[in-house]
N, C-alpha and C positions, 0 to 999 in steps of 0.2 A: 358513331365511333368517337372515343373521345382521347386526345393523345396532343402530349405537348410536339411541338415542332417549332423548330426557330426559320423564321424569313430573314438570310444576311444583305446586308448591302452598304452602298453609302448612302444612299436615299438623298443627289445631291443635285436639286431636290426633289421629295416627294412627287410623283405623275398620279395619276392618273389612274394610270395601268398598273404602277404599283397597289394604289388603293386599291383595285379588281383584285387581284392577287392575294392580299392579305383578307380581302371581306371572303373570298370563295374558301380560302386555306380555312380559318375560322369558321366554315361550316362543316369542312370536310371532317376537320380535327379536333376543331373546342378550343384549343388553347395555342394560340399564336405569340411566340417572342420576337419581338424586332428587332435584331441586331446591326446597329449600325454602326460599319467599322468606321475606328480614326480615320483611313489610308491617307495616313500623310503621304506616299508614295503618288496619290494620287492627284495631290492638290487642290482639294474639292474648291467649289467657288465658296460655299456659304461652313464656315466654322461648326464646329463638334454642335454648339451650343443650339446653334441656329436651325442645323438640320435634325437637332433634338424635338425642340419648341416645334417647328414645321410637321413633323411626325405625329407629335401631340397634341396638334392641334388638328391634323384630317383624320384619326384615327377616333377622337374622343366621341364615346358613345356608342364603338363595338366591344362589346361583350368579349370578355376571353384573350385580350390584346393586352400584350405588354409592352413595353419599350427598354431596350437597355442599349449600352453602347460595350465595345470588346475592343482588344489592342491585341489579341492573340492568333494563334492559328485557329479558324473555325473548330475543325474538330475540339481541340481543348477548349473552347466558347461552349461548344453543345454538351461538354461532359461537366462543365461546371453548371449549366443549367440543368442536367440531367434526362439529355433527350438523344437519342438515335437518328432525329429525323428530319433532315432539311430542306425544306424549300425553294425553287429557286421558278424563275421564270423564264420562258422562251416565246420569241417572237419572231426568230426567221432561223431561216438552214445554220447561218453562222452562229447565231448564239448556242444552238444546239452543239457545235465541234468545240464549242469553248466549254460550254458545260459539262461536255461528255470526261472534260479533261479533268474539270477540276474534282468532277463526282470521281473518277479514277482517281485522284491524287488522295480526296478526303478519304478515300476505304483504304488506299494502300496506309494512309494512318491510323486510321483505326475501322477495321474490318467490318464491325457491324453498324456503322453510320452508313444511312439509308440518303439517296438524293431523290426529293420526288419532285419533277418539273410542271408546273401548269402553267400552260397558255391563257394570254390574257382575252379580253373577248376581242372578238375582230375588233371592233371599232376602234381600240386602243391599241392594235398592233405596233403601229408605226411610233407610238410616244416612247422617247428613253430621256434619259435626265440629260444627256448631252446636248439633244433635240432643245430642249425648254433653255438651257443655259447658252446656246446660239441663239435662238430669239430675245433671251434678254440681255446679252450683249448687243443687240441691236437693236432695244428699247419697241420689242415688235411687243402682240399680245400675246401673253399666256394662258387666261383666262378656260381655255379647251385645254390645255396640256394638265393643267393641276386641281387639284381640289381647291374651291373659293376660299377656303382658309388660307391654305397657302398662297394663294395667289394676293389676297388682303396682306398677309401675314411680310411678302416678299413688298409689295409695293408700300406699306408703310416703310417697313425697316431700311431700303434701298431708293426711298425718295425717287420710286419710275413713275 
């Protein structure tokens, strides 16, 4: 099959289990966008820039991956990219009722945007960027949570 699909997030930062996510999405589809929002709302720890750079740096070298960043409603993100079809990932009961929510909200905007969820492999279940960003508030290792780029990438730039 070969079909563009965008993976949102804030990628803050990149895991793991995100990389599982985007390498399976890219075989399923061919053509993966990475969409990493602003969410000033969110406060990420690591700037637009830095979780730019982090992205492109575990990502470099899969075929069919792009990288952009959005300040918009998803939907309007996937219609300026020109795709129908979003990617998102689950890992336990509750991400499922959260996602159930937003795939509802994204179709009540626009009706034929598609939410397709994949699980990441067991072994990366438990990793979410929250996860890695409480260990390195406590100067613990990341090194298992992330891809060795970012984890190089994070310990130059942050002096751990």
């Amino acid at each position: 099959m070969s079909a563009k699909v965008i993976y949102p997030g804030t990628f803050d930062p990149i895991t793991i289990g995100h990389l599982d996510i985007i390498k399976r999405a890219q075989k399923i589809f061919g053509e993966v966008v990475i969409g990493i929002s602003i969410s000033k709302d969110k406060a990420p720890m690591f700037n637009l820039d830095e979780r730019t750079e982090m992205m492109r740096l575990a990502t470099e070298g899969i075929p069919g991956v792009s990288i952009k960043t959005f300040d918009t409603l998803l939907v309007d993100f996937a219609k300026q990219e020109k795709t129908k079809i979003i990617i998102r990932g689950l890992r336990a009961v509750s991400d499922f009722e959260y996602e159930l929510q937003l795939g509802f909200a994204n179709r009540s905007l626009d009706p034929e945007v598609d939410t397709v969820s994949l699980m990441p492999s067991l072994e990366h279940a438990f990793i979410s960027s929250s996860i890695v960003r409480s260990v390195l508030n406590h100067r613990g290792d990341i090194g298992h949570l992330v891809p060795p780029a970012v984890e190089r990438y994070i310990k130059d730039s942050r002096c751990m």
